[in-house]
N, C-alpha and C positions, 0 to 999 in steps of 0.2 A: 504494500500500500504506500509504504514512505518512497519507492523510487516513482511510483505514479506520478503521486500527487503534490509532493515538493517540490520538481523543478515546476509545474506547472503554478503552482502560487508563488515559488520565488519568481518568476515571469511578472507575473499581475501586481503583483508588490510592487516589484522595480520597475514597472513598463506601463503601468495606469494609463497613463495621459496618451502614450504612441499607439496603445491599443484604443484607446478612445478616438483618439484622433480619426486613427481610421475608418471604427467602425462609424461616428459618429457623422464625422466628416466636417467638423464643428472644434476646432483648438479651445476658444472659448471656454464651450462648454465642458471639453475634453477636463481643460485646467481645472473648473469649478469641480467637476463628478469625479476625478482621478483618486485624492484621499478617500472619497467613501469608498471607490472600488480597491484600494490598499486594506481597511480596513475589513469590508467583506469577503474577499480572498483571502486573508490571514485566515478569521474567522472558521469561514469552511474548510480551510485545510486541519485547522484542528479539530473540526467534528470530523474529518473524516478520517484521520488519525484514531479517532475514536471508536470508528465504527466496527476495526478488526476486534477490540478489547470487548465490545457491547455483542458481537455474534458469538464471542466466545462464553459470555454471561447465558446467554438465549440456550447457544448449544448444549448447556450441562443444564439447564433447566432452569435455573438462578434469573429471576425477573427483579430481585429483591435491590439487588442495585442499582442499574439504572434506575430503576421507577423513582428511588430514594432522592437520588441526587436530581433527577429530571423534575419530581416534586419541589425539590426543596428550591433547585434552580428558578422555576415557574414563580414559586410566592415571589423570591427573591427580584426576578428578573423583571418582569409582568409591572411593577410599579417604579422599579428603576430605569425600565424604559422608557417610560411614559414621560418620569418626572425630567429624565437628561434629555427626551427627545426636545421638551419644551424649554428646556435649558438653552438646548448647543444645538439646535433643529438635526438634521440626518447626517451631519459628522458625530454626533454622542449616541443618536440609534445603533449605526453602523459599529459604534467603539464599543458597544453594550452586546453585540452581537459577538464580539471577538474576545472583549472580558467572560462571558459567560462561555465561551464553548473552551477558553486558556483553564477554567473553574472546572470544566466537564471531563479536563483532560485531565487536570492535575489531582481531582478529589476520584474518577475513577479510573484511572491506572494503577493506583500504587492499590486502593481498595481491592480491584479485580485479579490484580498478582498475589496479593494478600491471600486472600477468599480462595481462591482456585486455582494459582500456581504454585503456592506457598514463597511468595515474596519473587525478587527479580526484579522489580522495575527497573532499578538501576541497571544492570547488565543490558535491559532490551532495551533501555536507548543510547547506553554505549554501543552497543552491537547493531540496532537495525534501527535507529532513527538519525546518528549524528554523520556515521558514513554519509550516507544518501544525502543528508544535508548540508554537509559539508563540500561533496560531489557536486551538486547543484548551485550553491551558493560561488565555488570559485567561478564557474563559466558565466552564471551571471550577474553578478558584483563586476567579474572583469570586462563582460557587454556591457554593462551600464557607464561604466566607466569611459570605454574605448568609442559605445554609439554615440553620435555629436546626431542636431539636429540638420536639415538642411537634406535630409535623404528624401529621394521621391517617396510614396504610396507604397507602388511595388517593390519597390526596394528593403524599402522599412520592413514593410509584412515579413517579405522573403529575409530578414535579417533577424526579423523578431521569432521565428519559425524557426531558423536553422538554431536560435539558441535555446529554445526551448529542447530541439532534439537534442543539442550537445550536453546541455544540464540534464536532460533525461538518460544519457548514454552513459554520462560522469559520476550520475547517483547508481544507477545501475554497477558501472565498475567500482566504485566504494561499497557495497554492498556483497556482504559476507554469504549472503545468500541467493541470490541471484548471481554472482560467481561461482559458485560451486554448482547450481542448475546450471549454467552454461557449459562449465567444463566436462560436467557429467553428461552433457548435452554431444557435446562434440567425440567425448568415449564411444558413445553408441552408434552416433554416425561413422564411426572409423571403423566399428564393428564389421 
């Protein structure tokens, strides 16, 4: 899950505005709408970080966690949105969206390794979150860095595309586990 979908939000993080830009076709706009789309890409990459620890709650039968935290989240959330929304209008929505699923990750990982791996957390995001993110972030931290503006449309797209596969190829190659499926991969081909 983490080599999926981290290059893909570290893209959306750091490329807001050139992915607005285009889809939008509106810089303007692009500028104004770009932090909340930082915001809500962060956001859902950590629910969906989530979502491997939450099938694995479902798979042993265990509904008693999430439902816990997804409760408690609700009381919580449900009126802290409302009151930041009217606060900070849809920059504090969007940042209540990304505090609450950073809350979902951190209250159930360590609970769900607790409960039904007998602890771990640490290890599995030494092992299978910080590679991939790591992979990912140098290719594009070093696009963000290296793209200047002034690129055409096609260009941009096609520039924004190829680093998204290289941050996806990069988190792949840092990843412990997805290298050893590959090389197991290439065994049986040589078979």
């Amino acid at each position: 899950m983490a080599v999926l979908v981290l290059p893909l939000a570290a893209v959306l993080v750091l490329f807001p505005v050139e992915i607005l830009t285009l889809w939008l076709r509106d810089p303007l706009l692009a500028h104004e709408v770009g932090p909340l789309v930082t915001l809500l890409a962060l956001g859902t990459c950590l629910n969906a970080l989530m979502n491997v620890p939450f099938a694995l709650q479902l798979a042993h039968g265990n509904t008693t966690i999430g439902l816990s935290i997804n409760l408690g989240l609700v009381v919580v959330l449900v009126p802290s949105l409302v009151l930041i929304t009217l606060q900070f209008g849809a920059p504090g929505g969007a940042a209540a969206w990304a505090v609450a699923n950073a809350l979902y990750l951190l209250l159930g990982l360590p609970i769900t390794h607790r409960v039904l791996l007998g602890d771990g957390v640490a290890t599995w995001a030494a092992k299978d979150i910080l590679p991939p993110l790591t992979g990912a972030l140098v290719v594009v931290v070093g696009a963000r860095a290296l793209l200047h503006d002034g690129l055409g449309p096609t260009l941009q797209l096609t520039v924004i595309f190829l680093v998204w596969i290289l941050a996806t190829l990069s988190a792949a190659a840092m990843s412990v586990r997805v290298r050893a499926f590959g090389l197991n991969a290439i065994k049986i081909l040589r078979v």
